[in-house]
N, C-alpha and C positions, 0 to 999 in steps of 0.2 A: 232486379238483380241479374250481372253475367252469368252467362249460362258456365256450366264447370264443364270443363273438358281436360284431356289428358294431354300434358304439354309433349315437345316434340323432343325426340331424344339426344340431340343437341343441346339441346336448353338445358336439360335435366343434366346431361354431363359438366354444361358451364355451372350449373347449381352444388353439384357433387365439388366440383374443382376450387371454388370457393370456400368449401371446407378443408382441404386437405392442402391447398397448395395456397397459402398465405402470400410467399415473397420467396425467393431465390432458394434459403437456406433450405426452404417445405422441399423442394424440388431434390436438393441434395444428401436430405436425410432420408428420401423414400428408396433413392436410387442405390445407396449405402448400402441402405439397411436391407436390398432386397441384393445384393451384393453380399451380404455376409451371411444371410440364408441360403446363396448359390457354396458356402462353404469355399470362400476368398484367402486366400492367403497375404495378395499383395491387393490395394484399395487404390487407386491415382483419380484426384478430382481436380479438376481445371475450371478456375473461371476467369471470365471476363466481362469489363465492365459490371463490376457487382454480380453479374450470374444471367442479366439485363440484356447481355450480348450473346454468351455461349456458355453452356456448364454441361462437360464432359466428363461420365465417370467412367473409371477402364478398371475391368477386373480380371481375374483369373480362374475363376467359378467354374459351376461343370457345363454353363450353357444352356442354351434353347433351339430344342430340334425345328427344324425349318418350317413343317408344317404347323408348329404350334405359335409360329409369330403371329400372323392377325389375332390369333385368340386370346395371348396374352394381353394384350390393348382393350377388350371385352371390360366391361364394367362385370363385375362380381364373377371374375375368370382369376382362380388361382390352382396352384401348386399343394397350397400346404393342409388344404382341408376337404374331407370326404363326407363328411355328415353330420349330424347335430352333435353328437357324444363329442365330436374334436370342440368344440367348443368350451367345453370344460377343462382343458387340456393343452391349450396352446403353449406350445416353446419357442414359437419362431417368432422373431420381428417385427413382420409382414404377414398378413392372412387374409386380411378384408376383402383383395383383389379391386381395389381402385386406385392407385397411386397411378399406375401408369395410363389409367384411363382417364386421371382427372389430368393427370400432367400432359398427356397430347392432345387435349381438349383446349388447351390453352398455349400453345406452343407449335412449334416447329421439330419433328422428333427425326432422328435416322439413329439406325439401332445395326449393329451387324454383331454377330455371337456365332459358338464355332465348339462344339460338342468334341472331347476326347476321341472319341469312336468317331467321328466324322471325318474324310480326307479333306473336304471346304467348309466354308462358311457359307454364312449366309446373312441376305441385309434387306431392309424394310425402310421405308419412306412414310413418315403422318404428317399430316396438314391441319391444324383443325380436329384433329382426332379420326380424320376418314383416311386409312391406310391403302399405300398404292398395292403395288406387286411387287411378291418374295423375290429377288436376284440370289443369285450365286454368286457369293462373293470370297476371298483370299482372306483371310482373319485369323488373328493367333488363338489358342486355347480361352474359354472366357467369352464375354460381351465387355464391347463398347455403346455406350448412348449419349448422342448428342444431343441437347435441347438447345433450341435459338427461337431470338425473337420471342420471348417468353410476353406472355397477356398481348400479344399482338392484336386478338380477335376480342380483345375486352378492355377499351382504351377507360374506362370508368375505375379500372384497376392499378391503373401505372402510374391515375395521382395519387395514391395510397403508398407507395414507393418513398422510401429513403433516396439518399447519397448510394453514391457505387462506392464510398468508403463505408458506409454503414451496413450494406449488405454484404460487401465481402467481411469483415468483420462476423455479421451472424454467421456466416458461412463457417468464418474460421473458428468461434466457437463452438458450431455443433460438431465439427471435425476434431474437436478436440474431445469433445466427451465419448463420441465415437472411437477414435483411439485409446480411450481410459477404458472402454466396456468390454474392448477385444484385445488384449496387451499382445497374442498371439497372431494379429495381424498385422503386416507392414500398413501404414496409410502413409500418404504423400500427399500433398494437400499445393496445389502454383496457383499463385492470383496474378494475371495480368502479366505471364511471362516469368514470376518470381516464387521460387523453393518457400514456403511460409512454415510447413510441418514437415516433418517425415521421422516414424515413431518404427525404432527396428523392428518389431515385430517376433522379440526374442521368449515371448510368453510372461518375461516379468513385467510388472506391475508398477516399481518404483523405475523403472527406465521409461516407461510409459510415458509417468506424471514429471518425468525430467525435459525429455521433449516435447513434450503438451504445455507445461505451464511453467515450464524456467527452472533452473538450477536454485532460486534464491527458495520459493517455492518447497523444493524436494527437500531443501536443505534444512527443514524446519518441520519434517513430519515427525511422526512416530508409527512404526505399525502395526497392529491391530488385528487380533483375531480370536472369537470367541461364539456366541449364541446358544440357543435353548429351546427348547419345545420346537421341533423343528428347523427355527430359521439360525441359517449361516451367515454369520457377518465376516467380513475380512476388509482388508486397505490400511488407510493410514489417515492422521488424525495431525492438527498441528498442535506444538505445545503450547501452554498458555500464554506464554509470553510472546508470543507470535500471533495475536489476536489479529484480524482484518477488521476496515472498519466497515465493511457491508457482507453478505451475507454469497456474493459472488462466489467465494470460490468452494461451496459448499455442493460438493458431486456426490449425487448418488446413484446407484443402479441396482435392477430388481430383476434377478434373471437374465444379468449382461444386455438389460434394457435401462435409458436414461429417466428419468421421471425427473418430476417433481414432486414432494409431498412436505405437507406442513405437519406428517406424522414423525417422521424420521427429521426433520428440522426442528423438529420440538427435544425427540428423544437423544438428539445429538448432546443440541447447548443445556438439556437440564444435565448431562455426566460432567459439563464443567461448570456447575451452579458452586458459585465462593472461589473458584479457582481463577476465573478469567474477570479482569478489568471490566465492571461497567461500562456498557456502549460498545464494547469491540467484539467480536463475532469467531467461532473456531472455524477453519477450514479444514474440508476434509474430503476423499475420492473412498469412499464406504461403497462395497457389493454386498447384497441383500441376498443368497441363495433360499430360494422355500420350493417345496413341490409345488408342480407345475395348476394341481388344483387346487392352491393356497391362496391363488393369484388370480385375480381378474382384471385382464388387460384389454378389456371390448367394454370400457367405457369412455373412451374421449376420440374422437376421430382424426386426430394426431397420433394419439397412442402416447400421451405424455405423461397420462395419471391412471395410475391403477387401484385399485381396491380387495386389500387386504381379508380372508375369510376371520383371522384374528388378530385383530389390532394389536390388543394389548400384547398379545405374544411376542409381535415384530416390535413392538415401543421397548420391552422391557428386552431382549435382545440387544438391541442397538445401545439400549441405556448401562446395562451392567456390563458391555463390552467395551464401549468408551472410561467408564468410572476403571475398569480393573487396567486399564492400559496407563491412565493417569496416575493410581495407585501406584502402580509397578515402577511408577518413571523416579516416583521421591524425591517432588521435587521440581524447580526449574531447571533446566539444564544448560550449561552454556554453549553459547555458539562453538561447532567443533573448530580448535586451531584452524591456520590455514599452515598446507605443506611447507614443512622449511625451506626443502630443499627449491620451492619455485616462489619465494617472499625473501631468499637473503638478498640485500645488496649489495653486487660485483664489486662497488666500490663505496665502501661505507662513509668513505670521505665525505659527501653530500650527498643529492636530488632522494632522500629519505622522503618517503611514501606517505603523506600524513594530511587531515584533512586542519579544519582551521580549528574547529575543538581541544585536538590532539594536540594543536600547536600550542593556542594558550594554555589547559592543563599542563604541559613540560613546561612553560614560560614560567607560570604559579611554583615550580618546586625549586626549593634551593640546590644549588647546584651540588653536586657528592664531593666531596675532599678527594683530590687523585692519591692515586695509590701508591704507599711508598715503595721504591726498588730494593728489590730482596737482595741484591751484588752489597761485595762488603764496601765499606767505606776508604774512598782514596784517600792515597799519601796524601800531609801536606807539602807544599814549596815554603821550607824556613826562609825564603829571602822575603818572603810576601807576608805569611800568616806566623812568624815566629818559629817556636821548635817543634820537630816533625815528629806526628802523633805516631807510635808502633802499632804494629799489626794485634801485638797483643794487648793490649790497654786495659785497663777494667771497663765496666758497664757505666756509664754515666748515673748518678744520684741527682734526684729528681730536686728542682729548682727549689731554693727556698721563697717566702713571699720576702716582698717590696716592705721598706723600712718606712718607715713617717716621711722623708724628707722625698722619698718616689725614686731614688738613684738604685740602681740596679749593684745588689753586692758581687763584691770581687768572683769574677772565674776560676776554676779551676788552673791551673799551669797545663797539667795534662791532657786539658781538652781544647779542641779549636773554638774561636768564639760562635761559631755560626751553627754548629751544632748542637742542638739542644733539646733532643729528642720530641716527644708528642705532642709534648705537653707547649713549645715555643710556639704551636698552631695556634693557642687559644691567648697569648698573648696581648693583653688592653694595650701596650704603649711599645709598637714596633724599635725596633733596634735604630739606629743611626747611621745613617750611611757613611761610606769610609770617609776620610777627608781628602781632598783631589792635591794630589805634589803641590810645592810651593810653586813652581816651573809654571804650570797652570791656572794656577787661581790667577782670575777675572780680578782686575784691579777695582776699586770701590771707589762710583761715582757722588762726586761731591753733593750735597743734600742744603737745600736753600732753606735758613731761618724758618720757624714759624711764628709770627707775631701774633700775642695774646690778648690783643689790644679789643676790643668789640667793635664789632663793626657798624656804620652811622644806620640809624633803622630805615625805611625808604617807605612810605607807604603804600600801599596795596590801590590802586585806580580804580575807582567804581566805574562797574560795567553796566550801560543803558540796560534797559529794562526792553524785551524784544516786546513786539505788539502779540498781545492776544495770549500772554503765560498768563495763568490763573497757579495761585499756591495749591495743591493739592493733600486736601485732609486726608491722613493716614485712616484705612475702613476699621468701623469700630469693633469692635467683640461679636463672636456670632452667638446669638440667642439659646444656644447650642453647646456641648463640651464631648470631645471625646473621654470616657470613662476608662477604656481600652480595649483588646483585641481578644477573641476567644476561637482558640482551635487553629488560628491562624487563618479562618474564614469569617467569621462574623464580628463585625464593629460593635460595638457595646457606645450610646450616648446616649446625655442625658440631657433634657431642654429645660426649659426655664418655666416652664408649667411642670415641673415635674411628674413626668413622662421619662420611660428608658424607652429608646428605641435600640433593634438589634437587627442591622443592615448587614443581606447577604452580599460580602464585595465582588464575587464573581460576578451574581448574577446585576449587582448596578451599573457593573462595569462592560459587561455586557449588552445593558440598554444604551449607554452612554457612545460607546462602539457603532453599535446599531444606525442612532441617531445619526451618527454622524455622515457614516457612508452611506445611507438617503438619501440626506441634504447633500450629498457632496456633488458637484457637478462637474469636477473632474476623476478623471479615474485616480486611485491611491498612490501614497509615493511608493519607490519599489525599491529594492535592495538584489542585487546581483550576487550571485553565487558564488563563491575561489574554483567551484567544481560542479558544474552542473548536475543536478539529480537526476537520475534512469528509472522513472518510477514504475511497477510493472502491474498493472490493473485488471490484467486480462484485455482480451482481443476486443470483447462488445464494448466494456468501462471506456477502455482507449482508444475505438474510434470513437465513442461519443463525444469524450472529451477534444478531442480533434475538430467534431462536425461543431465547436459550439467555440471555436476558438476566440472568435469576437468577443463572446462574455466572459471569459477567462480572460482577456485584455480588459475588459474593465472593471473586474475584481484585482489587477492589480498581477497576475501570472503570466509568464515569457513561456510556452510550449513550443514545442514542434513534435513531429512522429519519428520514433529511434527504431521502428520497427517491432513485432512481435508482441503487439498491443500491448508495449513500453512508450510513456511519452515521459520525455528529453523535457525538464524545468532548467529555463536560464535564469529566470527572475522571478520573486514572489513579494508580496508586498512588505512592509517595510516594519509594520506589526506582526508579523506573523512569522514563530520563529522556524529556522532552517528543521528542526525533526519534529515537525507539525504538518512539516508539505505530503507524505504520501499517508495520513488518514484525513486530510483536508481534501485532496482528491478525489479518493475512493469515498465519501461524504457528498460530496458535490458532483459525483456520478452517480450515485443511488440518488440524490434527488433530478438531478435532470431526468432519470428513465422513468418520473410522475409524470404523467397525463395533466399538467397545468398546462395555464395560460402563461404567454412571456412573462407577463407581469408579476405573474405570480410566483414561479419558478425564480427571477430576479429577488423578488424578496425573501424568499426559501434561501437560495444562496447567501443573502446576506446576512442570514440569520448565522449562517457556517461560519463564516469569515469575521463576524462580532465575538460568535463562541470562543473561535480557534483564537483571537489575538487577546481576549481579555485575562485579565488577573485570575491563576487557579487557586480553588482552596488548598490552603498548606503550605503558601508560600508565603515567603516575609516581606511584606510589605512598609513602604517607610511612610514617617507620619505625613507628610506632605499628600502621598496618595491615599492614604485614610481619610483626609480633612478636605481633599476635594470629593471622594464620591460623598461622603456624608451632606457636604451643602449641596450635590446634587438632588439628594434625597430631598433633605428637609424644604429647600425649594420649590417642591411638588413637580420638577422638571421628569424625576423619574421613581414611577412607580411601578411598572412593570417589567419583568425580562423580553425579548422578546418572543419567548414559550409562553407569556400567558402567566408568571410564577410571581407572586409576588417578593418583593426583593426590604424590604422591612419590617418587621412585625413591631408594632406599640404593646406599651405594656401600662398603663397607670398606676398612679400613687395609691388608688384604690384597691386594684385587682393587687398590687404585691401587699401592703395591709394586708388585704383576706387569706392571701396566702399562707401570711405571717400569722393569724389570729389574730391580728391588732385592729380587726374592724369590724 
């Protein structure tokens, strides 16, 4: 056996580093977040190449006195703790005192910071995590830290490494929940030379979540505030009808820290148990306030998950604070108008704003009868229409009906023929147009015989017979009958062994789907947009989708990047309808971010895209598509969904007897 010795404290730091600093984003959330324990007001974070190249944060903090740079870099060197009792008691961020020990273990670091009470600055150089000599350097209020060349000394690390679209992505998510946690701090966020965030910093909350996660987003909360036994809940919740169809944009935070927890994800979606649509997820940016020894945040060495002293307290918080806010709402709420005053059009004559739905629905309605002019009714000209009606006239008496013979009875003398009040709108047999002066009528061309005589019959010329037609026997009766339809999802048949079978059509239509885009060894037909969709996923969803775009080409999808982890659909395939494309997305980006194999992922996907284009229950279906899925069934071709579900249930002449008592 090797003998045990005490590794070298290099080693030990590349060991540390590997826990705390994952990839890019690890880098920029330690720097933050020790940034926002220096009590920051304004936050600026720069990357390049993914973070891969250079990730600079620049703050405005209270700084670090010059003599305590090397010490800062110290593994278990911190600021915010004096003794074991602090440990019960943590408020702050950062405490562990490793971030920066593990991040210049692994990096390239130059740090320069610059204390209130200081007339300079001062700046520091790490390699490797061995720091050179403190200079005197010119530096505004605050620290700046540069990292470069990030895992340069641990090349075993860099094939673990995404895309430099994929990492700035994580980047610009944790930058975004970090703006949700501090609504009081500006953050600014450049990738690659480009403005991606920048959140004012006005202390509100919903200005926040407007520049963090889009206008469509904000425009669809509710906010929220309530808790019990301690814990403070506040934020904002979406309404039901605003479900997501992954579980992404569900924020929360515990002491103006971000977590994860499958406690408050639990206690969220039971406050919308019966409210929200099957399969679709509420989004919400929820702060969790508890005393500071409620909370235990010295269990994950990211600091991502904490541990509640009483659970149920915080579940039932979170839960009767979402239920009373949905309560309160009454209801679904509709989208608020949009301002008149920036949706009228300058010129109503055309280019009306409307998508291709909106076109057919107006196409679908009959047109409104124009309106009649209130101006009184003009003189007549006696040389044209007879004698000229008076201004004072009486009221016209409403039309009598049509005689047996259809001729329209005599007019009034005191009325002009053409006016005939409301009622001449609904009129079966329009009036007759004037007759044209004698002057002009068209002279009447002479008209040739027509002989009555029959004509000689001619026979019809038999046409050879091509080589190789066979008569084709009409297919006989299928062994089979549809009986009918129930609920508008299940087929009702009955076969000739009398047996009822009762076939779920979504889910055989769904196998059938399946089947086919397997076998298919071209990609799908596709169908192009009037209006391209701006589907907005979030920053991680939308690079993923971007990094995978070859297989989005052959499910049948046209993407590109609109920016602001928004991706721009030009085309989607050819089943699959136009307001199906952004929960087929955000579907098909919660399963890419599984840890499968291509293959396997490929079939995941495909399973989406069977889902999303087959037949739903509750829709009416014509008997042609009833009587093909059924001989798909009875065929034995399909029997299962592709979940696994079975898609017929048999019933025998026996089992309904016993039902009946007849057996």
């Amino acid at each position: 056996m090797p003998s045990i010795q005490q590794l070298p404290p290099h080693v030990a730091d590349l060991i540390a580093a590997g826990e705390v600093v994952e990839r890019p984003a690890s880098v920029v959330k330690e720097l933050v977040e020790n940034a926002l324990d220096a009590h920051s007001s304004a936050v600026v974070v720069e990357l390049r190449r993914g973070g891969m190249g250079l990730i600079r944060v620049t703050d405005n903090g209270c700084g670090i006195a010059p003599s305590e740079l090397p010490t800062a870099f110290l593994r278990h060197a911190t600021s915010k703790l004096r003794g074991p009792e602090d440990l019960g008691k943590i408020g702050t961020l950062g405490f562990r005192g490793e971030a920066l020990a593990a991040i210049s273990a692994v990096s390239r670091v130059e740090i320069q910071t610059r204390r209130r009470e200081d007339p300079t600055g001062a700046a520091l150089r790490l390699e490797g995590g061995v720091p050179g000599a403190v200079e005197e350097a010119g530096a505004p209020e605050g620290t700046t830290i540069l990292v470069r060349d990030l895992f340069y000394n641990t090349p075993a690390r860099l094939k673990f490494m995404k895309k430099d679209s994929a990492e700035t992505a994580a980047a610009g998510g944790l930058m975004q929940h970090l703006a949700l946690s501090h609504p009081d701090v500006s953050f600014k966020f450049i990738k690659d030379g480009t403005e991606a965030l920048h959140t004012p910093g006005d202390g509100r909350l919903d200005s926040a979540i407007y520049a963090a996660l889009g206008r469509d987003f904000a425009r669809s909360l509710l906010p929220v505030k309530g808790g019990g036994d301690g814990a403070a809940v506040s934020g904002f919740i979406t309404r039901p009808l605003q479900g997501r169809g992954s579980r992404g944009m569900q924020v929360f935070f515990v002491n103006g820290r971000f977590i994860k927890s499958q406690l408050l994800t639990a206690a969220l979606e039971e406050g919308y148990r019966n409210q929200i649509m099957k399969g679709r997820f509420p989004g919400c940016v929820l702060a969790v306030t508890l005393p500071v020894t409620a909370v235990d945040v010295n269990v994950h060495p990211a600091k991502t998950a904490v541990k509640f002293a009483q659970e149920q307290a915080v579940f039932n918080a979170v839960y009767h604070t979402v239920l009373d806010a949905l309560a309160a709402q009454g209801g679904p709420v509709p989208a608020a108008p949009a301002d008149p005053e920036k949706t009228v059009n300058p010129r109503g004559d055309f280019f009306q704003s409307m998508d291709a739905k909106a076109y057919r629905e107006q196409g679908a309605k009959p047109a409104a009868p124009a309106p009649r002019p209130a101006a009184p009714l003009p003189a007549w000209d006696t040389e044209r229409t007879g004698p000229r009606l008076s201004d004072s006239a009486p009221p016209l008496s409403p039309r009598p009906a049509l005689g047996r013979s259809g001729a329209f009875p005599p007019l009034r003398q005191d009325a002009p023929p053409s006016v005939l009040g409301p009622k001449a709108e609904r009129m079966e047999t329009p009036p007759a147009p004037p007759a044209e002066p004698k002057a002009l009528a068209k002279p009447a061309l002479p008209r040739e015989p027509v002989s009555l005589e029959p004509r000689p019959f001619v026979p019809a010329i038999p046409q050879a017979e091509l080589p190789g037609q066979e008569a084709l026997e009409p297919p006989g009766e299928a062994p089979w009958r549809i009986a009918g339809e129930l609920l508008r999802t299940y087929i009702v048949c009955e076969s000739e062994a009398g047996e009822v079978w009762l076939v779920d059509k979504h889910a055989a239509h769904e196998r059938v789907n399946f089947d086919r885009l397997k076998a298919a060894l071209e990609p799908p037909m596709r169908q192009a947009l009037l209006t391209p969709a701006a589907v907005e996923l979030g920053r991680e969803d939308g690079a993923l989708l971007l990094e995978h775009l070859p297989l989005l080409e052959e499910l049948g999808f046209s993407c590109e990047d609109f920016g602001g982890g928004a991706v721009l659909v030009r085309e989607i395939p050819a089943d699959l309808d136009a307001e199906d494309v952004t929960a087929t997305l955000e579907e098909i980006a919660g399963k890419l971010r599984s840890g499968r194999s291509p293959a396997e992922r490929r079939e995941s996907l495909l399973h989406t895209m069977a889902c999303k284009a087959a037949i739903k229950g509750g829709w009416k279906s014509g008997p042609e598509e009833l009587r093909a899925l059924v001989d798909k069934v009875q065929s034995g071709e399909v029997r299962y969904c592709p979940h696994g579900r079975p898609v017929a249930v048999k019933l025998t002449r026996y089992e309904l007897e016993k039902m009946f008592k007849r057996s």
